[in-house]
Phi, psi and omega in degrees: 000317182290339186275334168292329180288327216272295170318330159310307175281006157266172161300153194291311177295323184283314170313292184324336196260302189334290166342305190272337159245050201277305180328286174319298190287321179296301188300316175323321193262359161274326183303342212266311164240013172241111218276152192206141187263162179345318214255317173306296169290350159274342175254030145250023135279348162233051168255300232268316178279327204258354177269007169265000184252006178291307188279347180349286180305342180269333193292311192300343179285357190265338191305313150330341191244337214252345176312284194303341171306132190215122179276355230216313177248125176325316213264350189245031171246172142155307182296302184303308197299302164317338179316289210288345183295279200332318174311276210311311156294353166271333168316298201293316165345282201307315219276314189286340182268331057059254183338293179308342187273353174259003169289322185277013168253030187278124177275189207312281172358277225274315173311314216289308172309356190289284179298343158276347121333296173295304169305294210326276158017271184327287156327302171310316164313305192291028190244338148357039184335159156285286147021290162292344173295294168341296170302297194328303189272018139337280194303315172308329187275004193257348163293324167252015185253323186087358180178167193234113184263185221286282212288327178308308189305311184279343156307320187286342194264338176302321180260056197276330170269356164275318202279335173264011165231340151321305171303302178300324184307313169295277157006263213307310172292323148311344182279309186280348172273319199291312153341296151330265135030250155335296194291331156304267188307015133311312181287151163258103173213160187289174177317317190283291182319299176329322188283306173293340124303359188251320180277327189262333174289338179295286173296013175270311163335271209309320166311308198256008154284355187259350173330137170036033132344060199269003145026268186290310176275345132333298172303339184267342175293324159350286202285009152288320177242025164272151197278176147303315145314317194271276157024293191282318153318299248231328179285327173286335180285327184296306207312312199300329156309301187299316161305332155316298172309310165320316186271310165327316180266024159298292206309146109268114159256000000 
């Protein structure tokens, strides 16, 4: 979801390149905390191609929901909105079972480098003001609203303490995976079993971000006081999605 929001904010020319190099930019940005030796990275660049060319037929099932997305009445998102949750958890499923099988193969080395990647992260999360928790979420509604009004504004602060216990929450549980982790590569077990520990703590994650969630009842809280503009926004913005998707499912990567 942050990498579509992230895309949002580009130009219509910049998405596009994005796109055609989504292979490139997704490995990059796993190479990035996960240390890989040569041979390891080339051939999970082309794991990496079959699995965009894998997910199509699910991305293209999302163009029918974002059709059924309605700014105007509170009571008729909730039906789009479980769709695209469910795309995500199956997205990330696929991207983490994917993931886990080059983690179990990281030696002592490779481990050591694994994990100072992830604190670092870490760290950088816990430098987080409330405040910036606040902006994120700001920014994120003016990428699909295109502006933030008054009653918005004031929604977001009334709920400034959920959105700041969310965040340590996300925290804690990235701490608690990581954690998770250590304790795999402790054991001595093959490679394959690892892998089935790595797939299954990841979705023990995924599973408890979506717990106690109020999402959904934000957004419905939301959606009373979005304008006609923001309305014609966020719809021009919807189309631009689709046309992405579209065009993703052209690319062989």
């Amino acid at each position: 979801m942050i990498l579509l929001l992230t895309i949002f904010g580009y130009g219509c020319a910049a998405k596009k390149m994005a796109v055609d190099n989504a292979d490139y930019l997704i490995t990059h940005q796993i190479q990035k905390r996960i240390p890989l030796y040569s041979d390891q990275k080339t051939q999970l660049g082309k794991d990496i191609d079959v699995f965009l060319n894998q997910v199509k037929p699910d991305v293209e099932g999302v163009l029918p929901v974002i059709d059924e997305i309605n700014l105007e009445e509170k009571d008729k998102i909730a039906p789009q909105y479980a769709k695209l949750e469910t795309f995500f958890q199956k997205m990330s499923k696929r991207f983490s079972d994917l993931i886990s099988v080059y983690m179990a193969k990281l030696d002592i080395k490779q481990q050591k480098e694994f994990f100072k990647n992830l604190d670092d992260e870490n760290r950088e999360i816990l430098k987080l003001e409330k405040e910036k928790n606040i902006d994120q979420v700001e920014n994120r509604m003016k990428i699909l609203l295109g502006s933030v009004n008054s009653e918005q504004k004031q929604l977001i602060r009334e709920n400034s303490e959920y959105f700041e216990k969310r965040a340590k929450e996300r925290l804690d549980r990235r701490i608690e995976l990581h954690q998770s982790f250590r304790s795999i590569y402790a054991q001595d077990i093959s490679e394959k079993s690892r892998v089935q520990l790595f797939q299954e703590a990841f979705g023990d994650y995924q599973t408890k971000s979506y717990e106690n969630n109020k999402n959904l009842e934000l957004i419905q809280k939301l959606i009373p006081t979005i304008s006609q503009k923001q309305r014609e926004y966020f719809r021009k913005e919807a189309q631009e999605v689709k046309d992405l998707i579209k065009y993703f499912i052209t690319i062989e990567y």
